[in-house]
C-alpha atoms as a printed R data frame, in Angstrom:
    type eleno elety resid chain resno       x       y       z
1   ATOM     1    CA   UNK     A     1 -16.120  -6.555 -21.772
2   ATOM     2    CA   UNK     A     2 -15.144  -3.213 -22.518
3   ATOM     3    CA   UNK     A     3 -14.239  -1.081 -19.243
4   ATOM     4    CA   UNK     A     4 -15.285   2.854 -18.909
5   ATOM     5    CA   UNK     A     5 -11.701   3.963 -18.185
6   ATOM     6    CA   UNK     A     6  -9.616   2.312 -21.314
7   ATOM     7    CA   UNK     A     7  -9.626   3.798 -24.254
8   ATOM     8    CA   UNK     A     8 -11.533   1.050 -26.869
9   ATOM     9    CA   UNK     A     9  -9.537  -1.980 -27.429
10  ATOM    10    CA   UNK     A    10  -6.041  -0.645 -24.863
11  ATOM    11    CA   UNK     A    11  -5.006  -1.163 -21.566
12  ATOM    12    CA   UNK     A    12  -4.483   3.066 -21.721
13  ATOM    13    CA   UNK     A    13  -6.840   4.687 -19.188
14  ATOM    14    CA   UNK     A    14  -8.751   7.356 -20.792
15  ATOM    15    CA   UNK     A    15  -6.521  10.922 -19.784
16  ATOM    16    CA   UNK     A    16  -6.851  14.669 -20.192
17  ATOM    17    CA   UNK     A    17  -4.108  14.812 -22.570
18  ATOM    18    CA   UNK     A    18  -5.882  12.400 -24.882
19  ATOM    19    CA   UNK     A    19  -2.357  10.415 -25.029
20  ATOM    20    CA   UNK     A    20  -2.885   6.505 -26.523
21  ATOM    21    CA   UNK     A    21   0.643   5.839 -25.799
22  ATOM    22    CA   UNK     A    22   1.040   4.128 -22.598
23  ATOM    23    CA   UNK     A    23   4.445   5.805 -22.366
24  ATOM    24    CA   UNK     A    24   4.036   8.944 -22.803
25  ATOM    25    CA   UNK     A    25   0.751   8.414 -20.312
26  ATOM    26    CA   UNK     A    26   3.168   7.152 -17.486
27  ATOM    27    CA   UNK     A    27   5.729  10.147 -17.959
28  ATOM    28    CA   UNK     A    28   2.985  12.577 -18.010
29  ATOM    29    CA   UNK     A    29   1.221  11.451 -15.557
30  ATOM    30    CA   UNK     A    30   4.579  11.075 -13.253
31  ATOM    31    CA   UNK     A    31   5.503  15.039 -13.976
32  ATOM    32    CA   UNK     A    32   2.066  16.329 -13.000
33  ATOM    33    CA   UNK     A    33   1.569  14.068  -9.807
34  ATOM    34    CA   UNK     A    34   5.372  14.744  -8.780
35  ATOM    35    CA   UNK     A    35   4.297  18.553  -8.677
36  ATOM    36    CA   UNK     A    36   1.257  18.069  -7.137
37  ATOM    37    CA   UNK     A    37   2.856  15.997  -3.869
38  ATOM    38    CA   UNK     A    38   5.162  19.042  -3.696
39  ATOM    39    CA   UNK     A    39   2.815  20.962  -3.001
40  ATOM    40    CA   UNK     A    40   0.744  18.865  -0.995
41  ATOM    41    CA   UNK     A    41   4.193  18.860   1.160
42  ATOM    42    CA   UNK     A    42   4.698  22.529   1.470
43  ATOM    43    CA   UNK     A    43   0.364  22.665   2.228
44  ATOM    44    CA   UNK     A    44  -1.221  19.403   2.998
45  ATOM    45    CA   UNK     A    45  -5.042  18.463   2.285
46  ATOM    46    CA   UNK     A    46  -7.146  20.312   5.381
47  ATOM    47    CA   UNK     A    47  -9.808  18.439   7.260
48  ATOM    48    CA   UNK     A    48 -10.760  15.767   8.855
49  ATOM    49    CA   UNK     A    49  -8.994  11.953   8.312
50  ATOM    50    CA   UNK     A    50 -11.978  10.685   6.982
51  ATOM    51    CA   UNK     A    51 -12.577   8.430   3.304
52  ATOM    52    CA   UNK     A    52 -13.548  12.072   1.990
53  ATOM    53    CA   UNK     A    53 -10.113  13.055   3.363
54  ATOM    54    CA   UNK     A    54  -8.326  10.255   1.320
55  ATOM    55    CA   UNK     A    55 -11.091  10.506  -1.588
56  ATOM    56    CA   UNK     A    56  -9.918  14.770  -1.427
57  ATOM    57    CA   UNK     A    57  -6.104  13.892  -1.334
58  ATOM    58    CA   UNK     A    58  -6.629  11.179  -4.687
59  ATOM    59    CA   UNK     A    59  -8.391  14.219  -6.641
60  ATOM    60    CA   UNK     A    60  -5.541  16.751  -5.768
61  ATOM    61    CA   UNK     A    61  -3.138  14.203  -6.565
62  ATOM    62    CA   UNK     A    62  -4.380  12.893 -10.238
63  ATOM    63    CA   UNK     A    63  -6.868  16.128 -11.210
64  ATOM    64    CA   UNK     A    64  -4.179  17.172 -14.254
65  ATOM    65    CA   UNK     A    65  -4.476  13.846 -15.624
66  ATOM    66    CA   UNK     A    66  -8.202  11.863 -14.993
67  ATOM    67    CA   UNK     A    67 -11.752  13.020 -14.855
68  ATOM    68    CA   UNK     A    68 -12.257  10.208 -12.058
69  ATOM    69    CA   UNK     A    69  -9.765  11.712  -9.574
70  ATOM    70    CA   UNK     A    70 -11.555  11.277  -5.856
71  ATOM    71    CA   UNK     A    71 -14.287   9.097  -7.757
72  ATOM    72    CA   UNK     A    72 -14.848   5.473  -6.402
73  ATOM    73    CA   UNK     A    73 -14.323   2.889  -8.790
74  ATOM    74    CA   UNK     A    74 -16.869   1.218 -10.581
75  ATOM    75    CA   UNK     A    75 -15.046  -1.956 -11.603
76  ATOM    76    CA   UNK     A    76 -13.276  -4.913  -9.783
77  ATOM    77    CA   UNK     A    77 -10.184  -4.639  -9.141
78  ATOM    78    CA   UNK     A    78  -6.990  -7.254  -8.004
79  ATOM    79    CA   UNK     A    79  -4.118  -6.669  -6.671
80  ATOM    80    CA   UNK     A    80  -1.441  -7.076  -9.176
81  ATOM    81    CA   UNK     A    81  -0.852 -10.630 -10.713
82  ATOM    82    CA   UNK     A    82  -2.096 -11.887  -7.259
83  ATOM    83    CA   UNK     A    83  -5.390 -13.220  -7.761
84  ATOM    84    CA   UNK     A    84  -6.632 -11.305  -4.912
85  ATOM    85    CA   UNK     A    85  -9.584  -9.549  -5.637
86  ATOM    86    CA   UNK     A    86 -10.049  -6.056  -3.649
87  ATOM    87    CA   UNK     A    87 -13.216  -5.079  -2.226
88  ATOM    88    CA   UNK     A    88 -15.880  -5.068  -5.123
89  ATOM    89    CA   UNK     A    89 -17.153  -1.574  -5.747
90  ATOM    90    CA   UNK     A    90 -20.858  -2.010  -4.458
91  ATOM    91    CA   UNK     A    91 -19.026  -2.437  -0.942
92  ATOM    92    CA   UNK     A    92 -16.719   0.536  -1.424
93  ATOM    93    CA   UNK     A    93 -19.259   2.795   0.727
94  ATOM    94    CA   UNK     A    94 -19.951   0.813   3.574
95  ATOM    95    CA   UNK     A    95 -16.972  -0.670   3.846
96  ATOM    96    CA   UNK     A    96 -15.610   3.256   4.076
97  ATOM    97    CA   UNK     A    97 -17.450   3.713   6.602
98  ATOM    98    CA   UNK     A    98 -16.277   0.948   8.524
99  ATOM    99    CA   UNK     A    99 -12.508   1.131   8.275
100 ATOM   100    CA   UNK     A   100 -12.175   4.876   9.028
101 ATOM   101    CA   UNK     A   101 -15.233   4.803  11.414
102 ATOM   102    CA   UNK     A   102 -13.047   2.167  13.500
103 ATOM   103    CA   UNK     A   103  -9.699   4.868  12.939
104 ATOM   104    CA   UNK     A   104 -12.228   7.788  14.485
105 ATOM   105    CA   UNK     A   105 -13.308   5.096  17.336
106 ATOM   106    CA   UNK     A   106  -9.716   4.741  17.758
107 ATOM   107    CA   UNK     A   107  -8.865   8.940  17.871
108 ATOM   108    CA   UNK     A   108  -7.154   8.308  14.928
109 ATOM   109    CA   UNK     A   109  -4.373   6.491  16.194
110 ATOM   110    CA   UNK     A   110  -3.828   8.961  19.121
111 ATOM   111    CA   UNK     A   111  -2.030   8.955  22.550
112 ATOM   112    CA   UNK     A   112  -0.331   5.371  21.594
113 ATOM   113    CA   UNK     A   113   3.297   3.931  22.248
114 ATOM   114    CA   UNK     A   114   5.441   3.510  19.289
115 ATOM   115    CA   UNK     A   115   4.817  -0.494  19.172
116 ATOM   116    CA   UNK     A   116   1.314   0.107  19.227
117 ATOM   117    CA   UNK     A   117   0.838   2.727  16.733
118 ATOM   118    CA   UNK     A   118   2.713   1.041  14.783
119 ATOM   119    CA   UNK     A   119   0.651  -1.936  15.330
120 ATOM   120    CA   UNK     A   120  -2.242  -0.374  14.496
121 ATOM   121    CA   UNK     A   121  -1.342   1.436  11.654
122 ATOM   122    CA   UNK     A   122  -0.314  -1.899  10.195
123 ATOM   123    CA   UNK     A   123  -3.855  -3.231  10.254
124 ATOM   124    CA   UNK     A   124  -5.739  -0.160   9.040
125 ATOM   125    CA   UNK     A   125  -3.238  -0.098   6.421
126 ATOM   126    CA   UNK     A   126  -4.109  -3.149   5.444
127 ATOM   127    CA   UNK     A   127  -7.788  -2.704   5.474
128 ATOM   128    CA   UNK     A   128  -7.322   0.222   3.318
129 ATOM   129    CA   UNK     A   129  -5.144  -1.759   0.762
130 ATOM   130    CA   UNK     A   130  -8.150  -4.052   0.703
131 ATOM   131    CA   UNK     A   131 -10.467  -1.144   0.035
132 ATOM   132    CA   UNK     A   132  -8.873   0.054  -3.117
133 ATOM   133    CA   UNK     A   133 -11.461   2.532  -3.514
134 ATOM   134    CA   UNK     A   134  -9.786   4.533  -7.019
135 ATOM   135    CA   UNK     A   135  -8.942   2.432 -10.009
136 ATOM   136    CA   UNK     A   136  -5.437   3.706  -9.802
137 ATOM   137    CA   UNK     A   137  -3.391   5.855  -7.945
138 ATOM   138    CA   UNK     A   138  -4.071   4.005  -4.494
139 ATOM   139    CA   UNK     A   139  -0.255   3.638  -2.921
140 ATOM   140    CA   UNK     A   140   0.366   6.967  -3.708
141 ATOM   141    CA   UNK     A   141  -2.887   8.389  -2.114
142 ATOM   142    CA   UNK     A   142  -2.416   6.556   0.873
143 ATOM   143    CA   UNK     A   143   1.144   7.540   1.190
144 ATOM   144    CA   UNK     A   144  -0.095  10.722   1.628
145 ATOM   145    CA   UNK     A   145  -2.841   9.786   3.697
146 ATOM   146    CA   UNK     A   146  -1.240   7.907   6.411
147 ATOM   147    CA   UNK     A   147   1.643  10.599   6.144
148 ATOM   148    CA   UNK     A   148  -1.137  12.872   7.643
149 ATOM   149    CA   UNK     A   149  -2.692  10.259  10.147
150 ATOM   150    CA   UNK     A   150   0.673   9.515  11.597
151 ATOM   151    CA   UNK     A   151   2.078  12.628  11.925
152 ATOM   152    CA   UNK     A   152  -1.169  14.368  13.626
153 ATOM   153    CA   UNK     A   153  -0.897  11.154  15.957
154 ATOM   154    CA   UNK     A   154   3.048  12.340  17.020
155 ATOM   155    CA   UNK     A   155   4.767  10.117  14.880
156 ATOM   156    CA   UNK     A   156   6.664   9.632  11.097
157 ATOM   157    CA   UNK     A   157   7.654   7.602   8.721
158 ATOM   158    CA   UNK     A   158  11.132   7.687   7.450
159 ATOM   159    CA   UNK     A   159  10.662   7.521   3.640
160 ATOM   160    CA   UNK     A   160  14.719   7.956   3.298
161 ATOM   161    CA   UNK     A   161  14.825   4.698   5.027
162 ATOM   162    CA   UNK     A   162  12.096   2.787   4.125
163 ATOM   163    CA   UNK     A   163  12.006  -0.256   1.473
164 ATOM   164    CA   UNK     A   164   9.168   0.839  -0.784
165 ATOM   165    CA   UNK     A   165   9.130  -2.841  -2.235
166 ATOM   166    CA   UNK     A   166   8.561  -4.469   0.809
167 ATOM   167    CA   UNK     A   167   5.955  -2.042   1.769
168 ATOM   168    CA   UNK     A   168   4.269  -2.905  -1.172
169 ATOM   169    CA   UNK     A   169   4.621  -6.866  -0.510
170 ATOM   170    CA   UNK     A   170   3.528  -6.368   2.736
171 ATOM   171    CA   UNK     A   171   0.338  -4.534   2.262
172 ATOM   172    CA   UNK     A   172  -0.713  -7.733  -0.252
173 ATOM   173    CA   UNK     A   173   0.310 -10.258   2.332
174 ATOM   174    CA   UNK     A   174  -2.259  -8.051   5.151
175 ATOM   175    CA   UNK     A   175  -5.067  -9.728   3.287
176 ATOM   176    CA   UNK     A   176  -3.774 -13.048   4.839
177 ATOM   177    CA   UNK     A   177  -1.792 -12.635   8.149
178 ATOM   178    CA   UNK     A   178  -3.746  -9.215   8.920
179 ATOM   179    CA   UNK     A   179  -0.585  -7.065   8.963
180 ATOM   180    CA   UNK     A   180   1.614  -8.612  10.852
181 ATOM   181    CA   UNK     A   181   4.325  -8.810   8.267
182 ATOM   182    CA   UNK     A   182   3.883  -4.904   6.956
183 ATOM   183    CA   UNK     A   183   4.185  -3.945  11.349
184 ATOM   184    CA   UNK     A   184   7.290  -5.974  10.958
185 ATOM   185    CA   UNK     A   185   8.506  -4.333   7.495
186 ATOM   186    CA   UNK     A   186   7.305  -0.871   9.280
187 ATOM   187    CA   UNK     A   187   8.879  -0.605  12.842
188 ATOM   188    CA   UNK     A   188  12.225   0.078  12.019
189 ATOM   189    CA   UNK     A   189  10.885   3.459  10.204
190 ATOM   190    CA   UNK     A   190   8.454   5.225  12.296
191 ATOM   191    CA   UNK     A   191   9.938   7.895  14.093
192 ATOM   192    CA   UNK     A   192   8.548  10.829  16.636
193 ATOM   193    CA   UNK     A   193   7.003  13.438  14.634
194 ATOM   194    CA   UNK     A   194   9.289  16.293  13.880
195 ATOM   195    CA   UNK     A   195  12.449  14.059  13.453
196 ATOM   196    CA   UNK     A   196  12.591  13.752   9.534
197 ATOM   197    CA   UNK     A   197  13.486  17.435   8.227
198 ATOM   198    CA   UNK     A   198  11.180  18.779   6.189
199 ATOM   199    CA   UNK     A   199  12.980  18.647   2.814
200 ATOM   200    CA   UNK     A   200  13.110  14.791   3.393
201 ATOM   201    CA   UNK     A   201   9.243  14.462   3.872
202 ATOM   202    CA   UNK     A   202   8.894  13.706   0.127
203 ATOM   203    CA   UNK     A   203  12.280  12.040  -0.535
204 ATOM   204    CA   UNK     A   204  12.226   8.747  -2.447
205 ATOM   205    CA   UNK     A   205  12.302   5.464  -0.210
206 ATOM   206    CA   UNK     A   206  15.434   4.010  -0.036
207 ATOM   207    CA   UNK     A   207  17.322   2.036  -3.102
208 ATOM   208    CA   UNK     A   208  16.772  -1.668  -2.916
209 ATOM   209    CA   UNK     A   209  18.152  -4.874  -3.685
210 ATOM   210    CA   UNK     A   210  14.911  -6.607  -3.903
211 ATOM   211    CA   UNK     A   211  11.978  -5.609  -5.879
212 ATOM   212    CA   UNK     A   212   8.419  -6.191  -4.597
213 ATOM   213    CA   UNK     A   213   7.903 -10.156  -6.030
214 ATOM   214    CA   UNK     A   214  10.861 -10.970  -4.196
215 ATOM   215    CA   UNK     A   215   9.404  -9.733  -0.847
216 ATOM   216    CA   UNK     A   216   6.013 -10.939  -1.615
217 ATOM   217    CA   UNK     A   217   7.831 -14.437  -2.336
218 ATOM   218    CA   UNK     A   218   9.893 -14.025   0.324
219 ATOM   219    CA   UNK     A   219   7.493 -13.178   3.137
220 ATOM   220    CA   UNK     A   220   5.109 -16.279   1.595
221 ATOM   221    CA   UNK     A   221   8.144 -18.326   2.576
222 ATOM   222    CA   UNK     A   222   8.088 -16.950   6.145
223 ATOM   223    CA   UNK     A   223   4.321 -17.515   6.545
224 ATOM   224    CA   UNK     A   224   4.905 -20.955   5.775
225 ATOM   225    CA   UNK     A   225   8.254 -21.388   7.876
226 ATOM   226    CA   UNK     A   226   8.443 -19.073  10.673
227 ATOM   227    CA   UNK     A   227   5.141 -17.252  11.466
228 ATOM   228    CA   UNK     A   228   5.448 -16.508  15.267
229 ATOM   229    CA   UNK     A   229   8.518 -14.578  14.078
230 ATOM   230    CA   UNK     A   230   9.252 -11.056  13.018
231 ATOM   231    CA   UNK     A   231  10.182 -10.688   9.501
232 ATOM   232    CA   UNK     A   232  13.319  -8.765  10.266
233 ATOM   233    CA   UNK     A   233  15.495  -9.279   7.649
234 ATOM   234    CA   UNK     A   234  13.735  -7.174   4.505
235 ATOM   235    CA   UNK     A   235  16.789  -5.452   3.049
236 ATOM   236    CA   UNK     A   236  15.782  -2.101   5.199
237 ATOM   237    CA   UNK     A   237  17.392  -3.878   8.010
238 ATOM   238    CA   UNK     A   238  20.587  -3.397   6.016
239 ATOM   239    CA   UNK     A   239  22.027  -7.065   5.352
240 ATOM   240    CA   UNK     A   240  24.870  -7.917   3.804
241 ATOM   241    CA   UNK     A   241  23.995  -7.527  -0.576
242 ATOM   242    CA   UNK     A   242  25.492 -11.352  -0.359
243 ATOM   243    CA   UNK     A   243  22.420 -12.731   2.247
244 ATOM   244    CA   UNK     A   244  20.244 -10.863   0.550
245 ATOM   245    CA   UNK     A   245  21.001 -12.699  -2.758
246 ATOM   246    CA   UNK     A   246  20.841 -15.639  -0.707
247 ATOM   247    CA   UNK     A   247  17.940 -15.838   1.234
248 ATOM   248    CA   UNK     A   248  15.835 -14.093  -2.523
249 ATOM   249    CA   UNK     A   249  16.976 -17.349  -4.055
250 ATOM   250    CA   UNK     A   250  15.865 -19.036  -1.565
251 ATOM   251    CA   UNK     A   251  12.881 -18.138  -1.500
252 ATOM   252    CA   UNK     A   252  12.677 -18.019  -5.490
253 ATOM   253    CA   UNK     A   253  13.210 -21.917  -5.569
254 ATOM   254    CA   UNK     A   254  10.534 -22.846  -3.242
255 ATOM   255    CA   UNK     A   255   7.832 -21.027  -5.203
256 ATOM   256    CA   UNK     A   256   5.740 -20.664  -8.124
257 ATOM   257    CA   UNK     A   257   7.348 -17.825 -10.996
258 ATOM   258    CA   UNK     A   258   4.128 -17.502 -12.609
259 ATOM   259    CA   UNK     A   259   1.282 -15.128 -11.446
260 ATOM   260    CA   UNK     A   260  -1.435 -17.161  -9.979
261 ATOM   261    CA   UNK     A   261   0.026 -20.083  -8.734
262 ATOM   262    CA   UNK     A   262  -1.622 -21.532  -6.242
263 ATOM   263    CA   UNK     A   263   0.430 -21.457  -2.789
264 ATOM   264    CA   UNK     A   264  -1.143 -22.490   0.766
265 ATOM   265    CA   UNK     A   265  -0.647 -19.690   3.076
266 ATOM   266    CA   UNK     A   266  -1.604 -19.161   7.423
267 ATOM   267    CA   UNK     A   267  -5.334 -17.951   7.629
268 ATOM   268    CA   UNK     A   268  -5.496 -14.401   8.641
269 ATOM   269    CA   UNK     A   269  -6.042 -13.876  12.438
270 ATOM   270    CA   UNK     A   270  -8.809 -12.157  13.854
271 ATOM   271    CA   UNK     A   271  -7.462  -8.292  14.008
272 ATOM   272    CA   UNK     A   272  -7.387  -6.533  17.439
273 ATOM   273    CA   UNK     A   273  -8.387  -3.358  15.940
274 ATOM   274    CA   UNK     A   274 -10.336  -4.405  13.212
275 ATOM   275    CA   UNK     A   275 -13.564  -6.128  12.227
276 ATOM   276    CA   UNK     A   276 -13.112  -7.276   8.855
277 ATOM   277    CA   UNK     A   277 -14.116 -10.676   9.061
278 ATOM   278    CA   UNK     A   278 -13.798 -12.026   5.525
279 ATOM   279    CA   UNK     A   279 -11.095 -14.519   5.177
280 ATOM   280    CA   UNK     A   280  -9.369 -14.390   1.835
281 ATOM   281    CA   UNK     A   281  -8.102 -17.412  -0.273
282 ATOM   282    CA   UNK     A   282  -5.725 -16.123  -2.753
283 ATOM   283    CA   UNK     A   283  -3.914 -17.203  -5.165
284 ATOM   284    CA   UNK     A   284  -0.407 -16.435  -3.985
285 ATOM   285    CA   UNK     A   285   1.728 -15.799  -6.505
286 ATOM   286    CA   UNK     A   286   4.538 -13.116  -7.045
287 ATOM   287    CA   UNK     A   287   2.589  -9.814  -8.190
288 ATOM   288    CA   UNK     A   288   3.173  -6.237  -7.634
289 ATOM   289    CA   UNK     A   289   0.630  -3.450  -7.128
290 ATOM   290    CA   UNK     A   290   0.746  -0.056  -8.760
């Protein structure tokens, strides 16, 4: 079946510079965006944290490039080679409603200790991961958006010392242990508001030694091994290049290298702050999300 946003018979989303090359798509798209987070840096997106709020930040981000900036999608989507299906579009709305009528209910993350904003944002994160309301552009929107929510709630993220791969990983593995792994991945870069300088606020997260299918694999492993414990050693937590080698191997050789292989996993608890109830079965194999 054909989809609205390809150009007929490619995997190239239709684009404002009519490019067919998926290329020349990705640089453009990269130059425009990169200007556009500048200057949501210098000026972010004004109003209230709501879905419009994260729909208005995905339309400033992507306007140069797609006619369905800020538009909900009207296809399903998965996340990456995962299997895991996101929430299907005729849900988008509702389910909206839900997850940031729960982060209103909740003053937006407000008047909380470190552990337990961070906590918290780790399960809304993961809700909104879930939601996947745009057919691209998500990570990047809600970079942005829970830039805003943390920082009005007295706290940062250090990007300069964050691992953007296990991020990633950790988001996916929320639809299963409800974010306990992405609080763990998170904690050691949130920081009070005002302590990142301003010129860092849009700095790349830090290099890596392991891309996002080795966290994903990796963090599978510790479902399965260690779940009562904090996944503390994602290469953020600076360990040795030689145990990081080590323990990616590790994990490598005790798990499916194909997308889609089937993998048991630890059910995802009931949240404390949220009331998604679905449980997910995925398929969980190494995949990454754009």
């Amino acid at each position: 079946m054909s989809s609205p946003y390809y150009y007929p018979d490619t995997q190239v989303y239709r684009n404002r510079f009519d490019l067919r090359d998926p290329g020349l798509l990705a640089e453009a798209e990269s130059i425009a965006t990169a200007a556009r987070v500048a200057e949501l840096a210098r000026q972010p997106v004004a109003g209230d944290l709501d879905f419009t709020y994260l729909q208005n930040i995905h339309h400033y981000l992507l306007q140069d490039v797609y006619d369905w900036a800020g538009e909900i999608r009207t296809v399903q989507t998965y996340a990456g080679d995962t299997g895991i299906p996101h929430d299907p579009p005729e849900s988008i709305p509702d389910e909206a409603q839900r997850i940031f009528g729960e982060l209103a209910d909740a003053n937006h993350l407000r008047g909380l200790s470190r552990d337990e904003f961070t906590t918290a944002l780790a399960e809304h994160w993961g809700d909104l991961t879930s939601l996947h309301p745009f057919v691209d552009g998500n990570s990047r929107t809600q970079r942005l958006y829970v830039d805003q929510l943390a920082r009005r709630a007295g706290w940062e993220i250090d990007w300069r010392a964050a691992s953007a791969p296990a991020i990633q990983a950790a988001r996916n593995i929320a639809f299963v242990d409800g974010g306990k792994i992405l609080r763990d991945v998170l904690e050691p870069v949130i920081v009070p508001a005002g302590t990142v300088p301003a010129a860092a606020v849009t700095a790349p997260p830090r290099d890596n030694q392991m891309d996002t299918a080795d966290h994903w694999r990796a963090m599978i492993e510790h479902l399965e091994s260690t779940p009562n414990a904090p996944y503390t050693w994602a290469s953020q937590h600076n360990r040795a290049d030689h145990e990081l080698a080590d323990l990616a191997k590790l994990a490598a050789s005790d798990f499916p290298s194909r997308p889609g292989a089937a993998i048991s996993s630890t059910p995802r608890p009931t949240s404390t702050t949220s009331s998604r109830t679905t449980e997910r079965t995925p398929n969980l194999g190494p995949g990454l999300e754009r």
